[in-house]
DRENPA-3360 file (N, C-alpha, C; in nm, 2 decimals, always signed):
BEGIN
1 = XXXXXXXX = +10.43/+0.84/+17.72/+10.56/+0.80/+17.77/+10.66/+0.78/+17.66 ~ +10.80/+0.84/+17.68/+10.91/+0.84/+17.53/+10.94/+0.71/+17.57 ~ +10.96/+0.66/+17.44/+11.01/+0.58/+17.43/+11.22/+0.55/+17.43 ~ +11.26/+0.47/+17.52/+11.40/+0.51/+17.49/+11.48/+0.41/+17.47 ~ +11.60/+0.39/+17.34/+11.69/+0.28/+17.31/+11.86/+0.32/+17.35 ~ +11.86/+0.24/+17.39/+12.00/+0.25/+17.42/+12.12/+0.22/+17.31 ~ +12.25/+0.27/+17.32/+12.33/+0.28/+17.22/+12.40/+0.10/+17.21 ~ +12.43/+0.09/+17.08/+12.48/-0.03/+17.09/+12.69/-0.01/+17.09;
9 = XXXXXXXX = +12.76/-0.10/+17.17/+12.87/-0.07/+17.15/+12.97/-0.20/+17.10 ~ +13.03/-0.11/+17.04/+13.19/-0.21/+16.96/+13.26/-0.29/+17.03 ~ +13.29/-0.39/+17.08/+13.36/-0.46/+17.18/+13.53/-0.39/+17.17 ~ +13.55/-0.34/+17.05/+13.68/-0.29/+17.01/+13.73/-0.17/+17.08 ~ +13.62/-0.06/+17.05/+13.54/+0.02/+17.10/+13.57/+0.04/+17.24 ~ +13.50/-0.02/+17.30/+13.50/-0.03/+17.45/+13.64/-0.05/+17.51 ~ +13.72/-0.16/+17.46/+13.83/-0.15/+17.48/+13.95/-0.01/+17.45 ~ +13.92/+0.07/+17.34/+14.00/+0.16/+17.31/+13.95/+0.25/+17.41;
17 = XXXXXXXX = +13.83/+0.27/+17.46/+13.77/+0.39/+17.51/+13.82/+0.36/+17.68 ~ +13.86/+0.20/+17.73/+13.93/+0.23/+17.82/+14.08/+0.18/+17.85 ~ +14.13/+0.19/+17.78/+14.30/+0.27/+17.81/+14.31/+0.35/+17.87 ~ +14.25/+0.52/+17.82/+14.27/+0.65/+17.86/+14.28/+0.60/+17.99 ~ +14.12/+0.59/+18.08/+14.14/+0.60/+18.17/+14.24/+0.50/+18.33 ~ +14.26/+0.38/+18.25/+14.32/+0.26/+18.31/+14.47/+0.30/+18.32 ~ +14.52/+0.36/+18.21/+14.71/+0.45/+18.21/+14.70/+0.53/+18.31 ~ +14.60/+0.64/+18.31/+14.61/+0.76/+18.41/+14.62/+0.75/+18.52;
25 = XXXXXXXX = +14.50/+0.59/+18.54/+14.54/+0.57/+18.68/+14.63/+0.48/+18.73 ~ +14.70/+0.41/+18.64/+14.81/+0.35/+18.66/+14.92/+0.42/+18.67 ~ +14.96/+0.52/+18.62/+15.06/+0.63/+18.62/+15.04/+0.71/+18.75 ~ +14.90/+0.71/+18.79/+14.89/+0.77/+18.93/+14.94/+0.68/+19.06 ~ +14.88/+0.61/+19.04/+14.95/+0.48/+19.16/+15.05/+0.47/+19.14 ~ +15.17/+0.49/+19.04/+15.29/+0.44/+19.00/+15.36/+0.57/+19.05 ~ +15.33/+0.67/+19.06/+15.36/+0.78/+19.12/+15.37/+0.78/+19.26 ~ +15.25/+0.73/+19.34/+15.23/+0.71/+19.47/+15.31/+0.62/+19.52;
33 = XXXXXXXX = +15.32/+0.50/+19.42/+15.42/+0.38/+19.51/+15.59/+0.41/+19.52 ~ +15.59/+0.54/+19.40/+15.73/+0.53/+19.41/+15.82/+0.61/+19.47 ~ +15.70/+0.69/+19.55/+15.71/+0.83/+19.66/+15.71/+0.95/+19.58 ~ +15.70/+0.97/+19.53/+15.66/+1.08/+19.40/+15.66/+1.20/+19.48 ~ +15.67/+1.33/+19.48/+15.63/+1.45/+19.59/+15.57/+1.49/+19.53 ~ +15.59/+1.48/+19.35/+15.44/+1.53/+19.28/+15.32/+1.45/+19.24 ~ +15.31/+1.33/+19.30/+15.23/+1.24/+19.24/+15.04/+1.32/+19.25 ~ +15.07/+1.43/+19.34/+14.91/+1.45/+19.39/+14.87/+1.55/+19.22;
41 = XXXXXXXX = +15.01/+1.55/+19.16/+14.94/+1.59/+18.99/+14.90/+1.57/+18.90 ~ +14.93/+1.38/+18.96/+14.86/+1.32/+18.84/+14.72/+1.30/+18.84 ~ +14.62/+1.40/+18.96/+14.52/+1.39/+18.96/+14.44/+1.45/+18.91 ~ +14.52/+1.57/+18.81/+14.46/+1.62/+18.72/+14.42/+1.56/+18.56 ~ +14.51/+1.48/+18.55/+14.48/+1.45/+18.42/+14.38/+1.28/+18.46 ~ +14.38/+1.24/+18.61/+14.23/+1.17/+18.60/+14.14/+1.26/+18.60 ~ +14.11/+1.32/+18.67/+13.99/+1.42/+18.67/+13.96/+1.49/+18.52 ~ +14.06/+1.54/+18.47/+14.06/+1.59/+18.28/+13.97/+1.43/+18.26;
49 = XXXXXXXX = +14.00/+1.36/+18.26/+14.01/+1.19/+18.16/+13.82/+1.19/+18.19 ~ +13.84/+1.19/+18.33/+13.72/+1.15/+18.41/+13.53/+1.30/+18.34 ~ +13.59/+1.38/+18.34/+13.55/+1.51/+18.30/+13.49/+1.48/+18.14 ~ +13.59/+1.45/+18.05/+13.55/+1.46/+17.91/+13.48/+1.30/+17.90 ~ +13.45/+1.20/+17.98/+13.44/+1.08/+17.98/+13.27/+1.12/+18.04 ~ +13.27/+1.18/+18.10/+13.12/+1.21/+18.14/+13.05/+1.29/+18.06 ~ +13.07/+1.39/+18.02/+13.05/+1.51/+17.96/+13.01/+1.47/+17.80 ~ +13.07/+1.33/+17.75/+13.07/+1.29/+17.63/+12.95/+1.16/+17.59;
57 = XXXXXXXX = +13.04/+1.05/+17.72/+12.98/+0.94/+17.68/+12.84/+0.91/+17.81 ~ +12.81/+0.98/+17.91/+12.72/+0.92/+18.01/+12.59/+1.04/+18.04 ~ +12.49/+1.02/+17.98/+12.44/+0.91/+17.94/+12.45/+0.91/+17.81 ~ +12.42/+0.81/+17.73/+12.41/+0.74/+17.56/+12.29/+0.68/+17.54 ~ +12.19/+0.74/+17.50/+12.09/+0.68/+17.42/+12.00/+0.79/+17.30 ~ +11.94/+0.69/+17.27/+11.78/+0.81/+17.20/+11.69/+0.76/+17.22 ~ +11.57/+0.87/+17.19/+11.51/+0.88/+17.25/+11.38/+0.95/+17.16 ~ +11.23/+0.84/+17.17/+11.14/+0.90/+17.08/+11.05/+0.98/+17.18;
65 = XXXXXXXX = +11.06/+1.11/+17.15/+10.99/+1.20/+17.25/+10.87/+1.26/+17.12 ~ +10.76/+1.32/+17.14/+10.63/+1.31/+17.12/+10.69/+1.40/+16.97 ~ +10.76/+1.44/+16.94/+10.77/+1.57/+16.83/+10.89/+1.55/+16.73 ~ +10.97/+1.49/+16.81/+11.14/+1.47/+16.77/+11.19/+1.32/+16.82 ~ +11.32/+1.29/+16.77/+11.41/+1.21/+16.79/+11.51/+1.27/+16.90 ~ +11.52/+1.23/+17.03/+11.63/+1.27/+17.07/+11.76/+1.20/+17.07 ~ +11.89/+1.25/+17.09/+11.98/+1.19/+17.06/+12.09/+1.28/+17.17 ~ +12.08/+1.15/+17.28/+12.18/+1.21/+17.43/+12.27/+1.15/+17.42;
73 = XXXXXXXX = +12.38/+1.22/+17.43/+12.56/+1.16/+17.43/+12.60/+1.27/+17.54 ~ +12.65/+1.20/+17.66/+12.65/+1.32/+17.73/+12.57/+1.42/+17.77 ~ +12.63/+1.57/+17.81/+12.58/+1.67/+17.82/+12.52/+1.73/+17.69 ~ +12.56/+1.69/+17.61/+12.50/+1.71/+17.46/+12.32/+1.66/+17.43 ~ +12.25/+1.73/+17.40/+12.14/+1.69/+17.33/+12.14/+1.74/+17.20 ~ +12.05/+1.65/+17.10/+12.05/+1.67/+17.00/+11.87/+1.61/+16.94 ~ +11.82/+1.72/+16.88/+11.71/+1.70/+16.85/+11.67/+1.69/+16.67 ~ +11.57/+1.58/+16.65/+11.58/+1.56/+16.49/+11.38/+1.54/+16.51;
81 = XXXXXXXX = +11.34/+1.71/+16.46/+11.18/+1.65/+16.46/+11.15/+1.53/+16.34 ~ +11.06/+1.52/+16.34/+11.01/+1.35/+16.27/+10.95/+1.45/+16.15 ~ +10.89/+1.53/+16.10/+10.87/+1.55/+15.98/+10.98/+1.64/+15.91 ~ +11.10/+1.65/+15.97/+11.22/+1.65/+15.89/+11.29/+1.52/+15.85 ~ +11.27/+1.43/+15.88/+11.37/+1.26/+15.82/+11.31/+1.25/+15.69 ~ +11.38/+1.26/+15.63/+11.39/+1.21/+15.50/+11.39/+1.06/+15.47 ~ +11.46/+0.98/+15.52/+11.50/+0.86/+15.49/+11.58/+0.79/+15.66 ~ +11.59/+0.66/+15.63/+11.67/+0.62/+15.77/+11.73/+0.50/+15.70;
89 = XXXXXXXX = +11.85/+0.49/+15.66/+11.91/+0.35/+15.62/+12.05/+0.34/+15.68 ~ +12.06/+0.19/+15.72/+12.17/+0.11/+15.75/+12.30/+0.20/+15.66 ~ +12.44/+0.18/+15.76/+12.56/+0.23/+15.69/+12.62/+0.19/+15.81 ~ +12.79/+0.18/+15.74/+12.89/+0.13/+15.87/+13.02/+0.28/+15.86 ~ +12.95/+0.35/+15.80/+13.04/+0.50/+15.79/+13.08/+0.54/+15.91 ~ +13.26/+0.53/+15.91/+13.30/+0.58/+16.07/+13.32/+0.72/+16.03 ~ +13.26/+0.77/+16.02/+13.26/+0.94/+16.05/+13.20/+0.97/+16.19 ~ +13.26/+1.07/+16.26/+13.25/+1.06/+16.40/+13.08/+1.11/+16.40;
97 = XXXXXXXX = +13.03/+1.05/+16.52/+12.89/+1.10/+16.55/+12.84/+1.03/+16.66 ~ +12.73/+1.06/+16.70/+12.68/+1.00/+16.81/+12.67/+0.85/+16.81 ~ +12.75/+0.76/+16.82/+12.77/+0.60/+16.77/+12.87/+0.52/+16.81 ~ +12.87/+0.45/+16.89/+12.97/+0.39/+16.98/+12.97/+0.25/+16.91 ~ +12.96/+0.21/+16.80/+12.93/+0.11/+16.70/+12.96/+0.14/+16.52 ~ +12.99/+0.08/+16.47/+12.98/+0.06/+16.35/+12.91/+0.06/+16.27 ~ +12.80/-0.01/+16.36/+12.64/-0.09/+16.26/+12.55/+0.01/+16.29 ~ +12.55/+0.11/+16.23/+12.49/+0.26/+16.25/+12.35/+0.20/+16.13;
105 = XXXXXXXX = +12.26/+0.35/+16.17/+12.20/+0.41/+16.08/+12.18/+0.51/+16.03 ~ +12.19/+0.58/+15.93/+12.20/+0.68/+15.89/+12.10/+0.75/+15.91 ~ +12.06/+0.89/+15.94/+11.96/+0.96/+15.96/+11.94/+1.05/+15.88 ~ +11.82/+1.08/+15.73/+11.90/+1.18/+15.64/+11.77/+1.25/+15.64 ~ +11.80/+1.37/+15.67/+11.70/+1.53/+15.69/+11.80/+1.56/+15.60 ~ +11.81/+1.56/+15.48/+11.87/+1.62/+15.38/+11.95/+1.75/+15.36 ~ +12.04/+1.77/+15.50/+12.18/+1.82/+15.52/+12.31/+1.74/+15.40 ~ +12.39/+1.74/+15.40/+12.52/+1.70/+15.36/+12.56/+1.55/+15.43;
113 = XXXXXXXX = +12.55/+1.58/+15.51/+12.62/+1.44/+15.60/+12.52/+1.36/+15.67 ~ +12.40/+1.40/+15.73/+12.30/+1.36/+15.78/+12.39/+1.31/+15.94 ~ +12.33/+1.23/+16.02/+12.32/+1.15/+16.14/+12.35/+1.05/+16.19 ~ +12.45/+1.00/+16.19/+12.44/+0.82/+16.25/+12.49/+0.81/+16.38 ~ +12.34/+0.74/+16.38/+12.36/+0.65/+16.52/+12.35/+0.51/+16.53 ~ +12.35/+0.45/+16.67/+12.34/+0.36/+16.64/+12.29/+0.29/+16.78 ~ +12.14/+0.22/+16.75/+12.07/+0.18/+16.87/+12.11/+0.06/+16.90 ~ +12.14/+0.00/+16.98/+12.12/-0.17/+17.02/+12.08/-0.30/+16.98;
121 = XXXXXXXX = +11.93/-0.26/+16.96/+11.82/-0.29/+16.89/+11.77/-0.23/+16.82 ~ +11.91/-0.25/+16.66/+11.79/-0.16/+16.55/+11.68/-0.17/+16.46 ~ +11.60/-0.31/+16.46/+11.45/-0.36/+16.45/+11.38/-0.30/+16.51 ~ +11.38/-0.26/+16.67/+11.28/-0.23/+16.77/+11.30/-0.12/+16.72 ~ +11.41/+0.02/+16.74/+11.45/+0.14/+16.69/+11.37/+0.20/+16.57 ~ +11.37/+0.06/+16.47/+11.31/+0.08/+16.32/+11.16/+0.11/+16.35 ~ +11.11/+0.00/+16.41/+10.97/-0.02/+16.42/+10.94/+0.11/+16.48 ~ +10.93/+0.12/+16.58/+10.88/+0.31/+16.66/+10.91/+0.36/+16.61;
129 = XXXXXXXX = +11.01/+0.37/+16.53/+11.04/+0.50/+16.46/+10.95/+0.51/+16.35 ~ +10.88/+0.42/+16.29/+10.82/+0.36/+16.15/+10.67/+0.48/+16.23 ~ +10.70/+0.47/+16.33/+10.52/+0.47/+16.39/+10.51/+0.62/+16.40 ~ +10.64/+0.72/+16.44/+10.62/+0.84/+16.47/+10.65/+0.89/+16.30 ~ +10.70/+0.84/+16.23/+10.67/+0.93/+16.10/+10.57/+0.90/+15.97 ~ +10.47/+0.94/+15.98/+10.42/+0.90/+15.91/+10.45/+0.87/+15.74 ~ +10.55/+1.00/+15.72/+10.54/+0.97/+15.56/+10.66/+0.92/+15.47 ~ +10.70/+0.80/+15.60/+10.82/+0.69/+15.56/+10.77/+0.54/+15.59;
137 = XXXXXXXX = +10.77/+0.46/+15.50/+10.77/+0.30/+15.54/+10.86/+0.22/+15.58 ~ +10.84/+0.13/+15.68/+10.94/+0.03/+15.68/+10.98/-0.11/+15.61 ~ +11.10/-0.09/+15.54/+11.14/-0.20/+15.43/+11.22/-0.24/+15.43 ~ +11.27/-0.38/+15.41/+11.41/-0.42/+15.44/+11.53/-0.33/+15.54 ~ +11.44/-0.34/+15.66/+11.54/-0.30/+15.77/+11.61/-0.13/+15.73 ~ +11.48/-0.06/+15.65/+11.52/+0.06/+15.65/+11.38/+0.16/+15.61 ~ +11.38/+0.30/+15.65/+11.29/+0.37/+15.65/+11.28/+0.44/+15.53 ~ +11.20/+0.43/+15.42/+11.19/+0.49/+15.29/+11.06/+0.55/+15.27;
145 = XXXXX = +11.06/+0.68/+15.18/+10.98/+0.74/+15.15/+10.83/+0.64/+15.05 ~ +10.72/+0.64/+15.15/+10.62/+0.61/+15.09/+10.65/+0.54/+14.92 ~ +10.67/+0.65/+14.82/+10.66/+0.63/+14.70/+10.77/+0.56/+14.68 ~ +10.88/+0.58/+14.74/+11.06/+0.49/+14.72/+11.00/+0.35/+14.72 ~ +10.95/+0.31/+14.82/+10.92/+0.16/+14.87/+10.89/+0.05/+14.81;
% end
């Protein structure tokens, strides 16, 4: 059975993420109350709002499946096998990524930029994850190479 964590989110966050949709539909009703003959147009830009809001954000988690890390944001999957992680450490880097939070962790498979996400519970996150890789330890709330430690 995978194991699965859910994303942790920004209270800031949350709030920015709904304006979009709370304006469109206020601009729609504000259309309708004021007899509008075009108002039935402002139902394209809920439906746009509503579209990239699914497609993006629902569902949001990861996910320890037998081989890989998964990482669902939306219609997006994203797969990170376990004997490519290099390293897993804490960072608050807003570079966009799968991370509805701040309090990220970095994921480094030794790309350029590596991964951040950011689980809920990133102790429990830590620990499973400590379990599917073998040739990383867990140390001060971060995943290091055996010999680093």
């Amino acid at each position: 059975m995978n194991k699965r964590f859910k994303t942790k989110v920004d209270w800031w966050l949350a709030v920015l993420l709904c304006i979009s949709p709370i304006t469109s539909l206020f601009v729609l009703v504000k259309l309708y109350v004021d007899g509008d003959p075009n108002a039935w147009l402002g139902w394209f830009g809920v439906i746009i709002i509503a579209a990239v809001y699914t497609g993006l954000l629902f569902p949001f988690y990861y996910e320890m499946e037998e081989e890989s890390l998964l990482i669902r944001f939306g219609c997006i999957r994203s797969r990170i096998p376990y004997n490519s992680i290099k390293k897993v450490v804490p960072t608050r880097n807003p570079i966009s990524s799968p991370a509805l939070s701040l309090d990220r962790l970095r994921i480094d498979t030794g790309d350029t930029l590596g991964t951040n996400i950011s689980p809920a519970d990133k102790s429990s996150f830590l620990k499973y994850l400590a379990g599917q890789v073998n040739h990383l330890v867990l140390a001060d709330g971060q995943l290091l190479p055996k010999e680093e430690s």
